[in-house]
ZADREN-575638 format. One record per residue: residue number from 0; x, z, y negated of N, C-alpha, C in turn. Coordinates in steps of 0.2 Angstrom, whole numbers, always signed. Atoms other than C-alpha are relative to their C-alpha. Example, Ala and Ser with C-alpha at 12.3 -4.5 7.8 and 13.67 -1.06 7.14 Angstrom:
<nodes>
@nr = 0, n_px = +4, n_pz = +0, n_py = +6, ca_px = +62, ca_pz = +39, ca_py = +22, c_px = +4, c_pz = +0, c_py = -6
@nr = 1, n_px = -4, n_pz = -1, n_py = +6, ca_px = +68, ca_pz = +36, ca_py = +5, c_px = -4, c_pz = +3, c_py = -5
</nodes>
This chain:
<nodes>
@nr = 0, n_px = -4, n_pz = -2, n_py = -6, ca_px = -63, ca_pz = -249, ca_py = +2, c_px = -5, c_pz = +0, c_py = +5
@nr = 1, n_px = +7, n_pz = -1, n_py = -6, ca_px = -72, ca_pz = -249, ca_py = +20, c_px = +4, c_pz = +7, c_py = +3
@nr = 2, n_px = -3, n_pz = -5, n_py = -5, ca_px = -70, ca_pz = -237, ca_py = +32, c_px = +6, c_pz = +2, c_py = +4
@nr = 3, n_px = -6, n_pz = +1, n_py = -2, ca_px = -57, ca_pz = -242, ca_py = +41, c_px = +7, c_pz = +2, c_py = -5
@nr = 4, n_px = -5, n_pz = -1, n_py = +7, ca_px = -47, ca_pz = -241, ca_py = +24, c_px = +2, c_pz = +9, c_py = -1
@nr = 5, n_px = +3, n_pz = -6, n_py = +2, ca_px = -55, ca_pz = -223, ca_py = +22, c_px = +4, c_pz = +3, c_py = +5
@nr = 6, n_px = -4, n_pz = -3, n_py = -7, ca_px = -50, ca_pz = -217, ca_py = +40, c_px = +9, c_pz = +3, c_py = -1
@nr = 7, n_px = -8, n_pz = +1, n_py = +3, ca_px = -31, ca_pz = -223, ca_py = +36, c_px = +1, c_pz = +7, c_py = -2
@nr = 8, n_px = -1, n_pz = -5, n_py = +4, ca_px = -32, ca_pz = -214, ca_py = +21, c_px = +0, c_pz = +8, c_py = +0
@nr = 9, n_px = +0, n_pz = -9, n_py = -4, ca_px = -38, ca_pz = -197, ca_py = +30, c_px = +5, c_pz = +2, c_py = +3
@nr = 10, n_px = -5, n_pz = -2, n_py = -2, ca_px = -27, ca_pz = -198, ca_py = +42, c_px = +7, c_pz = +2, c_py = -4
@nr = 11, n_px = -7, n_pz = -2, n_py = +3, ca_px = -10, ca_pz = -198, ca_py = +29, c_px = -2, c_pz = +4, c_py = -3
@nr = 12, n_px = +1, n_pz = -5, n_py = +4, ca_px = -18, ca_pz = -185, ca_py = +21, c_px = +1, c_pz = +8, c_py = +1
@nr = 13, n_px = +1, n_pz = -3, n_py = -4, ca_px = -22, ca_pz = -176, ca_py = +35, c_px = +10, c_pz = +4, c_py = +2
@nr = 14, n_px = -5, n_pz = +1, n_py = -3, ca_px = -3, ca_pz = -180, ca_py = +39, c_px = +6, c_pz = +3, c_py = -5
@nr = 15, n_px = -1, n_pz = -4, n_py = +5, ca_px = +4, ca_pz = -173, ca_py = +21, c_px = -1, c_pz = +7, c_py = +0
@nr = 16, n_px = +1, n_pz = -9, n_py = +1, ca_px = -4, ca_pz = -157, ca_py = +22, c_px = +4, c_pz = +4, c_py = +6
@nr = 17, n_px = -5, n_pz = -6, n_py = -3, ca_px = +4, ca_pz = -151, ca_py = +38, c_px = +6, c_pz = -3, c_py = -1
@nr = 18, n_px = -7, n_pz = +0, n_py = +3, ca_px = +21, ca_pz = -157, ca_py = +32, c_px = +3, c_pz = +5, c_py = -5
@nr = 19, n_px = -3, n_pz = -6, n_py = +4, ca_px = +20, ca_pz = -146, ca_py = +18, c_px = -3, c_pz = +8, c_py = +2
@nr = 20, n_px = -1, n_pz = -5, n_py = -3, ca_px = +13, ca_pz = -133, ca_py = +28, c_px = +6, c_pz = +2, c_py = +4
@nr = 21, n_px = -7, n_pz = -2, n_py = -4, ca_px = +28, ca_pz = -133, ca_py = +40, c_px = +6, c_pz = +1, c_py = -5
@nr = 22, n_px = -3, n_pz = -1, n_py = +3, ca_px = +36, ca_pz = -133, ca_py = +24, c_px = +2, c_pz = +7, c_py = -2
@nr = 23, n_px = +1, n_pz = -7, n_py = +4, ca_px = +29, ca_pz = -118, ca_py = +17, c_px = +1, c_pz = +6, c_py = +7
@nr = 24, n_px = -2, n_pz = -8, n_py = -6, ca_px = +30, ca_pz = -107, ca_py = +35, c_px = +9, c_pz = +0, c_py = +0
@nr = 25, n_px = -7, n_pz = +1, n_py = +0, ca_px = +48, ca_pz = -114, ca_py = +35, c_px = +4, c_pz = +6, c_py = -6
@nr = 26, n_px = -2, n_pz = -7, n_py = +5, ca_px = +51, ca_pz = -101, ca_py = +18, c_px = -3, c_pz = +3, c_py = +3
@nr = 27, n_px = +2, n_pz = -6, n_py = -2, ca_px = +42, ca_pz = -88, ca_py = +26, c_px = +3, c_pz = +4, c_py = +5
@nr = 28, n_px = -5, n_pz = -5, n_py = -5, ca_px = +52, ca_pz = -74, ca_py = +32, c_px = -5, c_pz = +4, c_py = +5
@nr = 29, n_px = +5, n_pz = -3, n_py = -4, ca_px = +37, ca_pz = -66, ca_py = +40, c_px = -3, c_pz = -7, c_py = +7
@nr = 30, n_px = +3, n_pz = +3, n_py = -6, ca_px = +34, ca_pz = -83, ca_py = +51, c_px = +6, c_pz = -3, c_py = +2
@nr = 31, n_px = -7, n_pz = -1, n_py = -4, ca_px = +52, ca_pz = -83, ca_py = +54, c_px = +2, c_pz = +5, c_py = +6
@nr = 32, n_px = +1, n_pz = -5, n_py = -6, ca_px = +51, ca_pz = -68, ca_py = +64, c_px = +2, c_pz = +0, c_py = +7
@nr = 33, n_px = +5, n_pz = +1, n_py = -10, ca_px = +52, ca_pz = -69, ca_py = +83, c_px = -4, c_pz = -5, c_py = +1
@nr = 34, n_px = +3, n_pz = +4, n_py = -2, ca_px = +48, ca_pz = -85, ca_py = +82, c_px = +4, c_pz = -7, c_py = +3
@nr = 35, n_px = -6, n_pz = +4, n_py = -2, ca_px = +57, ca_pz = -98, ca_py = +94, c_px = +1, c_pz = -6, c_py = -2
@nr = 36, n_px = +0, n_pz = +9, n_py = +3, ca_px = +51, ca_pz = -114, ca_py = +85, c_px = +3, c_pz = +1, c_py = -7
@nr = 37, n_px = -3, n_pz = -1, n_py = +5, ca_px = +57, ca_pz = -107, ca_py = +69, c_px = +9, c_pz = -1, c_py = +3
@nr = 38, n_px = -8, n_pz = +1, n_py = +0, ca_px = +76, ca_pz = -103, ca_py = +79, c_px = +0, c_pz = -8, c_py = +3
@nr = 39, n_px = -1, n_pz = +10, n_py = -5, ca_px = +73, ca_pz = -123, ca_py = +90, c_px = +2, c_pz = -5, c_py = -6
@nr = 40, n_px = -4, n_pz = +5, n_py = +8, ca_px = +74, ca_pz = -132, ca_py = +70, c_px = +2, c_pz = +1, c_py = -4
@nr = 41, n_px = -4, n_pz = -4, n_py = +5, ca_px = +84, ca_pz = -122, ca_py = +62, c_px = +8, c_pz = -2, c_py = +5
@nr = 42, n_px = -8, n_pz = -2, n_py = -6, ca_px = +99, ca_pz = -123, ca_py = +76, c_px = +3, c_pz = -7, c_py = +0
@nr = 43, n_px = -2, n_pz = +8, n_py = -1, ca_px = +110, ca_pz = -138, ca_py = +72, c_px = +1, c_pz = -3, c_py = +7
@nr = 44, n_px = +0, n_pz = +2, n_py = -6, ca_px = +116, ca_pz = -138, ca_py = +89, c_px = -4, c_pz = -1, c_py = +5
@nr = 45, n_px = +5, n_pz = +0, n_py = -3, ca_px = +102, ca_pz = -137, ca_py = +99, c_px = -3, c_pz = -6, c_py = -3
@nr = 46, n_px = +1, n_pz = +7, n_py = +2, ca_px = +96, ca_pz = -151, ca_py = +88, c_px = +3, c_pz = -6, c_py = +1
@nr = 47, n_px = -4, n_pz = +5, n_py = +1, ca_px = +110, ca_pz = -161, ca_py = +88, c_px = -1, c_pz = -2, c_py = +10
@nr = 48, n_px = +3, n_pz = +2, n_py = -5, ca_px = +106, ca_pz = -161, ca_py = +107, c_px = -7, c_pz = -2, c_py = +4
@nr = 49, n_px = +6, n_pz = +1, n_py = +0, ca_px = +87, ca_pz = -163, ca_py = +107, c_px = +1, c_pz = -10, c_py = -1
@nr = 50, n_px = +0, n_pz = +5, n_py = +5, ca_px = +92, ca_pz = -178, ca_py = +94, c_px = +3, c_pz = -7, c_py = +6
@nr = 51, n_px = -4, n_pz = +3, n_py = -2, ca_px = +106, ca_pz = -185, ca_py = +107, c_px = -2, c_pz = -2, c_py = +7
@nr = 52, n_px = +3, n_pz = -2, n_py = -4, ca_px = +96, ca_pz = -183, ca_py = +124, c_px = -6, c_pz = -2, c_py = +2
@nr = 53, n_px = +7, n_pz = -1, n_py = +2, ca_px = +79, ca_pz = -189, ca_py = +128, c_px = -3, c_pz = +2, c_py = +4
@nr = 54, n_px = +2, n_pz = -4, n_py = -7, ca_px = +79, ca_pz = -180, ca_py = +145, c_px = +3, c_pz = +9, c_py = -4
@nr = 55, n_px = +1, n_pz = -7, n_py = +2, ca_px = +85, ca_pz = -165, ca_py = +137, c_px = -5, c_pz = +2, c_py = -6
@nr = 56, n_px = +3, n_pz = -1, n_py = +3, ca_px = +72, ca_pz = -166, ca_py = +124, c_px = -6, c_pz = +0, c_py = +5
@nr = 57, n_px = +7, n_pz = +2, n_py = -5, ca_px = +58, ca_pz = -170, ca_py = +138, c_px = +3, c_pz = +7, c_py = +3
@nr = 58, n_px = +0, n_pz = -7, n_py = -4, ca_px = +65, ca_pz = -154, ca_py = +147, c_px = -1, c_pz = +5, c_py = -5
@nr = 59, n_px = +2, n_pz = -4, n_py = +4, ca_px = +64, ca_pz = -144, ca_py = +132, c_px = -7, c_pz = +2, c_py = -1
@nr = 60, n_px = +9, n_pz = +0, n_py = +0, ca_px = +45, ca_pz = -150, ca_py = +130, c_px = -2, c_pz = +4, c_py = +5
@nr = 61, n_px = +2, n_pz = -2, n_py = -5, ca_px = +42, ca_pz = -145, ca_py = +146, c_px = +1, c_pz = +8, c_py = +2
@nr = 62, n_px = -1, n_pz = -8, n_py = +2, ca_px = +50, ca_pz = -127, ca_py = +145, c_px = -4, c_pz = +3, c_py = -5
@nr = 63, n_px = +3, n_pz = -1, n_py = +4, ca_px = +40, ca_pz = -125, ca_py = +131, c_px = -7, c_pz = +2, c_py = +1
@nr = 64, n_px = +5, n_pz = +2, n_py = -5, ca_px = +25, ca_pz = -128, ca_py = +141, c_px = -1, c_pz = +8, c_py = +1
@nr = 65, n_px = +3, n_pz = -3, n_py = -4, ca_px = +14, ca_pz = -115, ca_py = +148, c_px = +7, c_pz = +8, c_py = +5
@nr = 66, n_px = -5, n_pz = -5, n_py = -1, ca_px = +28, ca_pz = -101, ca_py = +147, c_px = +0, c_pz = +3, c_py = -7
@nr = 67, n_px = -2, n_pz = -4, n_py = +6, ca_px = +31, ca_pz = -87, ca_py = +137, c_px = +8, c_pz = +4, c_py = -1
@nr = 68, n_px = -8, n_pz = +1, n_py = +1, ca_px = +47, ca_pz = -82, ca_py = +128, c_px = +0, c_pz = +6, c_py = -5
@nr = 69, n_px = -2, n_pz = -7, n_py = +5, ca_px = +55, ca_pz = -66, ca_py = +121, c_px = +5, c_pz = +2, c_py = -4
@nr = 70, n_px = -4, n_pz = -3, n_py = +0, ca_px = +67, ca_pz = -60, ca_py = +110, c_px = +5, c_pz = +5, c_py = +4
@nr = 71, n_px = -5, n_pz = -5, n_py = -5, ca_px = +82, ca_pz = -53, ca_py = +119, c_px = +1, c_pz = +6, c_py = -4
@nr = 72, n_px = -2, n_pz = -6, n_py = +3, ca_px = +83, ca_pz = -38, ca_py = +109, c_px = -6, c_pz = +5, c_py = +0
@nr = 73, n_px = +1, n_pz = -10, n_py = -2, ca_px = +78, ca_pz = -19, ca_py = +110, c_px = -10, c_pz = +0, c_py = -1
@nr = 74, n_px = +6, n_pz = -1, n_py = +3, ca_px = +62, ca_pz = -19, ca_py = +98, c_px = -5, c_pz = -7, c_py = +2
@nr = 75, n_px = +4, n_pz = +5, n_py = -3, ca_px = +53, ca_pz = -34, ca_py = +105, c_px = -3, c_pz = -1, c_py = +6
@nr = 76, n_px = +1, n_pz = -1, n_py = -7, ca_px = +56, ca_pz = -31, ca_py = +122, c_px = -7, c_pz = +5, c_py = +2
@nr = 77, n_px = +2, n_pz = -7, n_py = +2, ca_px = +51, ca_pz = -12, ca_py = +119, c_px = -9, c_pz = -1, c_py = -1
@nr = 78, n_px = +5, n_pz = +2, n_py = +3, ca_px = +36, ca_pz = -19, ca_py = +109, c_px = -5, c_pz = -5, c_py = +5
@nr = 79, n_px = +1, n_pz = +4, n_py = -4, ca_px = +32, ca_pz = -33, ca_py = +124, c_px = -2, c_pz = -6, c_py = -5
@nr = 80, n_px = +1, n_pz = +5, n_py = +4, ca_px = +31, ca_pz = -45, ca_py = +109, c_px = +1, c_pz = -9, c_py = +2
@nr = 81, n_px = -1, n_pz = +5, n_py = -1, ca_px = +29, ca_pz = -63, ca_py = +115, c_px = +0, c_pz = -7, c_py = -2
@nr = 82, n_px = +0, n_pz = +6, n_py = +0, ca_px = +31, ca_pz = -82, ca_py = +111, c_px = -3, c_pz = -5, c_py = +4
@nr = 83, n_px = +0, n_pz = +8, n_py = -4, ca_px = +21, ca_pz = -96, ca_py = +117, c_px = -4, c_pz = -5, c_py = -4
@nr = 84, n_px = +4, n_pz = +4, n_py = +4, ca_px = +12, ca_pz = -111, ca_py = +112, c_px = -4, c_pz = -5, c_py = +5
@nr = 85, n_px = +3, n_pz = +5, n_py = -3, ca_px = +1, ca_pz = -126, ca_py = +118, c_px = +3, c_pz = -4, c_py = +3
@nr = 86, n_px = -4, n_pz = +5, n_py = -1, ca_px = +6, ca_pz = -142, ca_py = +126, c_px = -1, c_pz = -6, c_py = -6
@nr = 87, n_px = +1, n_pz = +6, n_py = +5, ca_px = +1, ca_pz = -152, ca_py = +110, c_px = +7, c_pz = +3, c_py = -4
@nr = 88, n_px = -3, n_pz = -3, n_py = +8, ca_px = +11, ca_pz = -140, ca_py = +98, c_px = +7, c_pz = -1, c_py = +2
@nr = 89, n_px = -7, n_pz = +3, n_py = -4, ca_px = +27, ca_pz = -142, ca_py = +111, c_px = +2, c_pz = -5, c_py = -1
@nr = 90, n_px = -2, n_pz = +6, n_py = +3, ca_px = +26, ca_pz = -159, ca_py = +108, c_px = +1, c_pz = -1, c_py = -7
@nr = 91, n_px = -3, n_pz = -1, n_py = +8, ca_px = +26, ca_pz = -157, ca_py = +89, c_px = +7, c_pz = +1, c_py = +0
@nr = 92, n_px = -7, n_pz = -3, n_py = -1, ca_px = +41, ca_pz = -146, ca_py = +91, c_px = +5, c_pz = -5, c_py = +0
@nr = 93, n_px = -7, n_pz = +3, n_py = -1, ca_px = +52, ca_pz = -158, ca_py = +99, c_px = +2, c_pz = -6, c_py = -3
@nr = 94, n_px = -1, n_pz = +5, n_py = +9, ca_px = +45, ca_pz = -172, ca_py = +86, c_px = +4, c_pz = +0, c_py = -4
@nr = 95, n_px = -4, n_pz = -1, n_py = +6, ca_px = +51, ca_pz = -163, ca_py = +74, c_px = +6, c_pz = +0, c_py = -1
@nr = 96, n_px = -6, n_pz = -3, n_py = -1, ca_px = +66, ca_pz = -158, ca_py = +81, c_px = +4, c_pz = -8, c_py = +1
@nr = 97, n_px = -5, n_pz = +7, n_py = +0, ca_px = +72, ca_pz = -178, ca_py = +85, c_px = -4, c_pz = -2, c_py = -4
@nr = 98, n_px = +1, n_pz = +4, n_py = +6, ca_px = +64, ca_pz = -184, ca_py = +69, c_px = -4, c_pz = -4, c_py = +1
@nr = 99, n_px = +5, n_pz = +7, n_py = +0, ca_px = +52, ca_pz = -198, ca_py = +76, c_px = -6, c_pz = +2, c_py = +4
@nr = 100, n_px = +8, n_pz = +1, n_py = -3, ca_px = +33, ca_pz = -201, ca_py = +83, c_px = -1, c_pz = +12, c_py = -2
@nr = 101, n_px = +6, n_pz = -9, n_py = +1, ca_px = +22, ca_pz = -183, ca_py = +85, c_px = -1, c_pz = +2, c_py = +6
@nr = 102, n_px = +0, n_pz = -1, n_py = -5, ca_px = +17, ca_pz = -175, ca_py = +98, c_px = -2, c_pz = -2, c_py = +6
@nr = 103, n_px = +4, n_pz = +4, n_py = -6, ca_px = +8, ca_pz = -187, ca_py = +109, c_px = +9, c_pz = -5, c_py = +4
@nr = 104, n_px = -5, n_pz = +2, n_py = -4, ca_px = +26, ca_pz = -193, ca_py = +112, c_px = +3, c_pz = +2, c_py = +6
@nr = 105, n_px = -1, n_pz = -6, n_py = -5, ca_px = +29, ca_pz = -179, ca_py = +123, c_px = -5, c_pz = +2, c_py = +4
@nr = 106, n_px = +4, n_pz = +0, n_py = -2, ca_px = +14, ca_pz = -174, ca_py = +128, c_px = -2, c_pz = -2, c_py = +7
@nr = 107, n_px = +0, n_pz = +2, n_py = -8, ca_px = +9, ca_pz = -176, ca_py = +146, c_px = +8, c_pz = -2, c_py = +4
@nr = 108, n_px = -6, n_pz = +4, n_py = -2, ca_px = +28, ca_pz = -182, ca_py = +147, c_px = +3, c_pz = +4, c_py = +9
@nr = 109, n_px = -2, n_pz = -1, n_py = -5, ca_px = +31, ca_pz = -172, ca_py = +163, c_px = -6, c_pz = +1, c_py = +6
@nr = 110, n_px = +4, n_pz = +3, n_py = -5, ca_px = +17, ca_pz = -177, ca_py = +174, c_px = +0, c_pz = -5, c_py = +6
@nr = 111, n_px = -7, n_pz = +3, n_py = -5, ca_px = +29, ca_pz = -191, ca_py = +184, c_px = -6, c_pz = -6, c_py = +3
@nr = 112, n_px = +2, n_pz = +2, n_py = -5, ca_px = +23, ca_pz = -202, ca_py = +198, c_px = -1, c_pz = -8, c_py = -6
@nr = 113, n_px = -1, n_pz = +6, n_py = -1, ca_px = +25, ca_pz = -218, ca_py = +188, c_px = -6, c_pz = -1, c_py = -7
@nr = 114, n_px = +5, n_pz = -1, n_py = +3, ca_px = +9, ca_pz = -212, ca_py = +176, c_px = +1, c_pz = +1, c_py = -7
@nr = 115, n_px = +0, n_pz = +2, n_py = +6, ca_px = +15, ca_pz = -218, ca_py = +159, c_px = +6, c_pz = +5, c_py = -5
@nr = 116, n_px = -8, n_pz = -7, n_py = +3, ca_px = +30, ca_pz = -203, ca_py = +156, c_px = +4, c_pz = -3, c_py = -3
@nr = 117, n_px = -5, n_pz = +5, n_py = +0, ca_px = +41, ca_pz = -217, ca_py = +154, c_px = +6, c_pz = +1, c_py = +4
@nr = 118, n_px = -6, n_pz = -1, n_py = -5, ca_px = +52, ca_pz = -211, ca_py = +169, c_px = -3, c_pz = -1, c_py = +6
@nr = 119, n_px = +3, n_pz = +3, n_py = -7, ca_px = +44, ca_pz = -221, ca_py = +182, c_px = +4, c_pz = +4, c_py = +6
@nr = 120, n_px = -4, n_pz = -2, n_py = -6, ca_px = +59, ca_pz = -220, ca_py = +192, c_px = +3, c_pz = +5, c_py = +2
@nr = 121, n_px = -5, n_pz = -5, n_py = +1, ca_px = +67, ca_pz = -202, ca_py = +188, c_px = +6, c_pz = -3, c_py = +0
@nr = 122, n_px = -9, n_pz = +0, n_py = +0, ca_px = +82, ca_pz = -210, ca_py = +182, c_px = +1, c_pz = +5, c_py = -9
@nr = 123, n_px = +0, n_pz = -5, n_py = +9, ca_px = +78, ca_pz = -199, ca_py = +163, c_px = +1, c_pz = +7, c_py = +4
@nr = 124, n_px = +1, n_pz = -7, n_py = -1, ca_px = +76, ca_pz = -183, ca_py = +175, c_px = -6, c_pz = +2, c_py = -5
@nr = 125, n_px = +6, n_pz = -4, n_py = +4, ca_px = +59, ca_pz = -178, ca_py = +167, c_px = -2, c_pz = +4, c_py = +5
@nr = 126, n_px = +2, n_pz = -7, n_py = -6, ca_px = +53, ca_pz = -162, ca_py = +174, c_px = -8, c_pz = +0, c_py = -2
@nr = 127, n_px = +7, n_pz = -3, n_py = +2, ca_px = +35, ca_pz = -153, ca_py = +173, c_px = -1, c_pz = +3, c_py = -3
@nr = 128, n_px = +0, n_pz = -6, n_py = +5, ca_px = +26, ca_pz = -143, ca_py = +162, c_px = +4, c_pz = +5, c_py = +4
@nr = 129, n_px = +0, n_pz = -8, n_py = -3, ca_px = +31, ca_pz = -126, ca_py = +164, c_px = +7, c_pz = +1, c_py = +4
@nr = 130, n_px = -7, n_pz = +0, n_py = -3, ca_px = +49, ca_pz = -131, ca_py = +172, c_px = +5, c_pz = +2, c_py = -5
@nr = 131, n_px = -5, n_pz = -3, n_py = +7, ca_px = +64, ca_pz = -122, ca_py = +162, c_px = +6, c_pz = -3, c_py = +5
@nr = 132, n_px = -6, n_pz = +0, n_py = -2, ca_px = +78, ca_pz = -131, ca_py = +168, c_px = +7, c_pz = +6, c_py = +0
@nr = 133, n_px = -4, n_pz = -2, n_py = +4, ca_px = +96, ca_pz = -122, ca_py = +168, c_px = +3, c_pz = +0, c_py = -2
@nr = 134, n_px = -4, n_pz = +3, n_py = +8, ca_px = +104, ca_pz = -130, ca_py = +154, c_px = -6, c_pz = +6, c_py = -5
@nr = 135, n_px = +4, n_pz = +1, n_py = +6, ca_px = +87, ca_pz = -127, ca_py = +145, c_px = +1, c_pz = +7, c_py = +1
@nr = 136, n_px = +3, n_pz = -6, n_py = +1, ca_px = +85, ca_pz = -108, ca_py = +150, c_px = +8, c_pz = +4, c_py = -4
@nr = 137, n_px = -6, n_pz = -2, n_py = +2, ca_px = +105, ca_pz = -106, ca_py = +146, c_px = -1, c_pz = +0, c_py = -8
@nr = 138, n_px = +0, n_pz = +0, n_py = +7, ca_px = +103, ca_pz = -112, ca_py = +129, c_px = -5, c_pz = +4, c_py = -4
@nr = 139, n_px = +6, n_pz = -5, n_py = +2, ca_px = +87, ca_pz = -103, ca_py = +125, c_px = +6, c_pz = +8, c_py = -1
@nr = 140, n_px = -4, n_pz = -7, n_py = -1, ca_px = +98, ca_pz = -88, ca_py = +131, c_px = +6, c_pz = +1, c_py = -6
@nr = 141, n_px = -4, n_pz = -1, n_py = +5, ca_px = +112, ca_pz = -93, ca_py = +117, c_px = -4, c_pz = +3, c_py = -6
@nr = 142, n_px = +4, n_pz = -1, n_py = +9, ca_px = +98, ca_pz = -95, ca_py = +104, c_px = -3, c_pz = +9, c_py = -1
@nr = 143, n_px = +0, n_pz = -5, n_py = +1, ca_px = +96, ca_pz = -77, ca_py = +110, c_px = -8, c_pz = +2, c_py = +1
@nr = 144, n_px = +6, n_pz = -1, n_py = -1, ca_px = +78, ca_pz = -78, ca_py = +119, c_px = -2, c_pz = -1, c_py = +9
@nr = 145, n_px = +2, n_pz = +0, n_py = -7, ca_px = +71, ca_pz = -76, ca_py = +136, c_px = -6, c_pz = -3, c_py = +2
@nr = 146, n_px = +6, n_pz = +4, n_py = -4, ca_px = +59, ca_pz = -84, ca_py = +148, c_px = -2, c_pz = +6, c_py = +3
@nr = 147, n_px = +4, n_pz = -5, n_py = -2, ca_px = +46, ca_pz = -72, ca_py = +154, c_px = -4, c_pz = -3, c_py = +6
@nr = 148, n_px = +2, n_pz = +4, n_py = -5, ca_px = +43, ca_pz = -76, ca_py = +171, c_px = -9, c_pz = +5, c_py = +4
@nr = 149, n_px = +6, n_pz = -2, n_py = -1, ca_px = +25, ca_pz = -75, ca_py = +179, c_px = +1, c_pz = +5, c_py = +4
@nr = 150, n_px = -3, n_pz = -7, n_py = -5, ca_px = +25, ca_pz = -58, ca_py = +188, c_px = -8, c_pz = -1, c_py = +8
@nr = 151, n_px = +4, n_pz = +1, n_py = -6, ca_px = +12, ca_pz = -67, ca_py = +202, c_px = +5, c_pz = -8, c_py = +4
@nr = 152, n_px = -4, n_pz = +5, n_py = -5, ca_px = +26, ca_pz = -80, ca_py = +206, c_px = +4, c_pz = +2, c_py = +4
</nodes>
């Protein structure tokens, strides 16, 4: 085998183990918790619109982005308990959520000006990181979770 072969092989291995770690938090009632990426692939509907949409998946990334997110309920608010993530893992997210590529599909995707988004022209409507649309902030609200807005904007 060369290198080249070696690498491959790293990689799907690589690509194996976090499968069945997303497996395994997936059973995990302790990483179910107050957690939004747990309620995002779990929620048919909200997938079924992820899956259906590639502006509402690309707005989803983007909310996801460089914002933090609360449960709407007593004990977490109470508690100031928060959800966020990176812009790599948001991309995973929505991966996961529409079943194809990883997160580099998403990634940068709201950057715009023609710079490889694949909405040259905005006719997809891709937004920017850290933009909640209100579709996206409405639905967040169903799945029973808030946007925590920066308290220096």
């Amino acid at each position: 085998m060369n290198r080249k072969d070696d690498t491959g092989l790293a990689l799907i291995k690589l690509y194996e183990e976090f499968s069945t770690k997303d497996m395994i938090n997936e059973q995990d009632l302790d990483w179910q918790k107050n957690n939004l990426e747990y309620d995002l692939r779990t929620t048919d509907w909200i997938l079924g619109k992820t899956r259906h949409s590639v502006t509402y998946a690309q707005n989803l990334y983007a909310a996801l982005c460089n914002n933090q997110f609360q449960k709407a309920e007593m004990w977490p608010i109470l508690k100031d308990q928060r959800w966020s993530c990176s812009w790599r893992h948001a991309g995973g997210i929505v991966a996961n959520m529409t079943v194809k590529g990883d997160y580099m599909d998403w990634y940068c995707s709201g950057i715009g000006d023609g710079l490889g988004n694949g909405d040259e022209d905005g006719s997809l409507k891709y937004v920017s990181e850290s933009t909640v649309t209100e579709e996206i902030e409405a639905d967040l609200l169903k799945l029973g979770w808030i946007t925590i807005k920066d308290e220096e904007e």
